[in-house]
Backbone as a printed PyTorch tensor [residue, N CA C, xyz], in Angstrom:
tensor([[[ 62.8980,  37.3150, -28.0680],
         [ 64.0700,  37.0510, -28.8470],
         [ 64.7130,  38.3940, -29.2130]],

        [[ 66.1710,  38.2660, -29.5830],
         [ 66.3350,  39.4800, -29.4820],
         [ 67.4410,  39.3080, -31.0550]],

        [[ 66.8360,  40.0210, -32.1530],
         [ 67.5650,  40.2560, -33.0870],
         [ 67.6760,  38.4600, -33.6580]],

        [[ 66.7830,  37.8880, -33.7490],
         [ 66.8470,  36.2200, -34.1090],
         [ 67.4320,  36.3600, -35.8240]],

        [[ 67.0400,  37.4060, -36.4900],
         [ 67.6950,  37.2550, -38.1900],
         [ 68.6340,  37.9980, -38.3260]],

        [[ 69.5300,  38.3950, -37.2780],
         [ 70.8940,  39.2360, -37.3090],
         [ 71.6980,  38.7240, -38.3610]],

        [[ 72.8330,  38.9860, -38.8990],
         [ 73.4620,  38.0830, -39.5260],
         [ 72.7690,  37.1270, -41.3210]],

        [[ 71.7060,  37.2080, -40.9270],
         [ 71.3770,  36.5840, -42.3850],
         [ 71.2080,  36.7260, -43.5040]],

        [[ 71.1240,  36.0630, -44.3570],
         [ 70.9760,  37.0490, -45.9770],
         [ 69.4930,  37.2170, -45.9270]],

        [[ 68.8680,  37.8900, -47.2370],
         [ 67.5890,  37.8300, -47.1790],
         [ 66.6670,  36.4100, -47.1390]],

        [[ 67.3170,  35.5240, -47.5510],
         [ 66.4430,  34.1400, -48.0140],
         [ 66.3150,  33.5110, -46.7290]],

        [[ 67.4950,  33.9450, -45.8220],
         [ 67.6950,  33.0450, -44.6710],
         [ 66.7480,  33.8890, -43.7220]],

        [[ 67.0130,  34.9930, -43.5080],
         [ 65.8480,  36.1280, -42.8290],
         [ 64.2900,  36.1640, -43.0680]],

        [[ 63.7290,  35.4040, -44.1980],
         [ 62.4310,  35.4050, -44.6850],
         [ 62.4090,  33.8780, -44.1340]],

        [[ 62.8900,  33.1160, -44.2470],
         [ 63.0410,  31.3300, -43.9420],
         [ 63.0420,  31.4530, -41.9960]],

        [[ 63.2230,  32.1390, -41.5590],
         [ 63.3830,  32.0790, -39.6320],
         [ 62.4660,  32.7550, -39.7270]],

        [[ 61.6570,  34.0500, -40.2600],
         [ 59.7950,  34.4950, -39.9870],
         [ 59.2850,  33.8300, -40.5120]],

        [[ 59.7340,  33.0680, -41.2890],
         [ 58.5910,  31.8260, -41.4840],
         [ 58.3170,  30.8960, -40.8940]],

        [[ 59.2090,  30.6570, -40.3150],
         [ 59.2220,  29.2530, -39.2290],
         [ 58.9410,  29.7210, -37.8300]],

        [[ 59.3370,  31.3930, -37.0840],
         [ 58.2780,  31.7310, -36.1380],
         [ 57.0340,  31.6690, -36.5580]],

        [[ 56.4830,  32.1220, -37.3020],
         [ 55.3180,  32.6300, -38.4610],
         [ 54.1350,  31.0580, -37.3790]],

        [[ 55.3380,  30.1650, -38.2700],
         [ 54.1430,  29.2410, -38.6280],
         [ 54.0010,  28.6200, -36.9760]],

        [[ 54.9640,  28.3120, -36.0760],
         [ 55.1760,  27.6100, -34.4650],
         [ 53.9400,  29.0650, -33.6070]],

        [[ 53.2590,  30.2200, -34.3450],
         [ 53.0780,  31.1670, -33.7430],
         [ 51.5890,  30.6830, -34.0930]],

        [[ 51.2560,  30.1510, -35.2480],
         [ 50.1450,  29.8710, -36.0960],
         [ 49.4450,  28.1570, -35.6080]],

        [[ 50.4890,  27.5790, -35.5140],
         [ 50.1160,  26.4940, -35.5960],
         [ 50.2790,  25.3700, -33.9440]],

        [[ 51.3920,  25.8700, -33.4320],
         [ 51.7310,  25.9400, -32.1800],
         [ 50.8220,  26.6940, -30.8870]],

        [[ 50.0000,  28.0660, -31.2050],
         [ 49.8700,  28.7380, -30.9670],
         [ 50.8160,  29.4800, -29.4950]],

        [[ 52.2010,  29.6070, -29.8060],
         [ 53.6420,  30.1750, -29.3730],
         [ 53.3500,  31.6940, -29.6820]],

        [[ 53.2740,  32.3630, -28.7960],
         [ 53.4940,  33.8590, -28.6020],
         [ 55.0990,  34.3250, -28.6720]],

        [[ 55.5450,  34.8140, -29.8050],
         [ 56.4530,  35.9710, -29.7990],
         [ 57.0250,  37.3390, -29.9250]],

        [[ 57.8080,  37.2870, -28.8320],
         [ 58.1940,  38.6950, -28.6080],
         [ 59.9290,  38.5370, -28.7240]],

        [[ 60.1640,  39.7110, -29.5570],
         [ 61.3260,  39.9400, -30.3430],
         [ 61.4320,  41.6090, -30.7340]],

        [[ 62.6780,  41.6480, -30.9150],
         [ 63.1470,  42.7230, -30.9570],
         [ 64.3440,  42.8920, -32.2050]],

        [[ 63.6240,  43.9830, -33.6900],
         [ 64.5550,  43.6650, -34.5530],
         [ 64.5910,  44.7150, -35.1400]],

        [[ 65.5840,  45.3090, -36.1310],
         [ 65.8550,  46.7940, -36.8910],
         [ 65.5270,  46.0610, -38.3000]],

        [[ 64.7560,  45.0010, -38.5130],
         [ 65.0000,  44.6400, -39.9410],
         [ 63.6220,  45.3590, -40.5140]],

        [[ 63.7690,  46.4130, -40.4200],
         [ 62.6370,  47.3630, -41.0650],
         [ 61.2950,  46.7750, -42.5070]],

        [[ 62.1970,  46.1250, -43.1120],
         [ 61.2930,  45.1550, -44.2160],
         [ 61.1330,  44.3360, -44.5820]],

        [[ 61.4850,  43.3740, -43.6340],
         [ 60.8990,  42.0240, -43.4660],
         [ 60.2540,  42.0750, -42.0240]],

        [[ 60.0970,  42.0780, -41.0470],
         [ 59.9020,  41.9820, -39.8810],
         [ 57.5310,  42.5780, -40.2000]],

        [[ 57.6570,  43.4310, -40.6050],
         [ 56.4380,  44.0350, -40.7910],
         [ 54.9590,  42.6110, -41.6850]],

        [[ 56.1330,  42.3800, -42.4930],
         [ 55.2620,  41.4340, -43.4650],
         [ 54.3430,  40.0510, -42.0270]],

        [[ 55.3260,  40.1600, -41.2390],
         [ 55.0360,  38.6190, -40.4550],
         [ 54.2280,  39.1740, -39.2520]],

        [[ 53.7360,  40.3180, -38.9550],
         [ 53.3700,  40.7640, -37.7260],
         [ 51.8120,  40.8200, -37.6020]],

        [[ 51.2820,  40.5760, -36.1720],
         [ 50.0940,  40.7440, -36.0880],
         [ 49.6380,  42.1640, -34.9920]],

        [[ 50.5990,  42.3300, -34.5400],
         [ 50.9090,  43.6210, -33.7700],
         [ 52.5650,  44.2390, -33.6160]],

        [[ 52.3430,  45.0310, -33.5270],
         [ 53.7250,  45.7810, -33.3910],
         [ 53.6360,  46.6820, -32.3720]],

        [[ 54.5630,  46.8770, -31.6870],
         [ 54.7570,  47.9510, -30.5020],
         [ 56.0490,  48.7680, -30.4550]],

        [[ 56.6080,  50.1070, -30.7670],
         [ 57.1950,  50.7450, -30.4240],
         [ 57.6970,  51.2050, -29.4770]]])
């Protein structure tokens, strides 16, 4: 995905990692995404790659 919380406020940006979060958790759905949201993006991660 590329930039999936572009555009959102914070509530709406914490509400779409939550709902990957959980389709990643519960689904077991692998995602890969690409985002500048420096402080939210970290909270939801189980790896990160630069």
């Amino acid at each position: 995905m590329d930039e999936p919380t572009a555009g959102l406020d914070p509530m709406g940006e914490y509400r779409m990692m939550d709902l990957l979060t959980g389709l990643n958790r519960d689904k077991g759905v692998t995602i890969v995404m690409a985002s500048h949201s420096v402080d939210m993006v970290p909270l939801f991660l189980s790896r990160l790659f630069i």
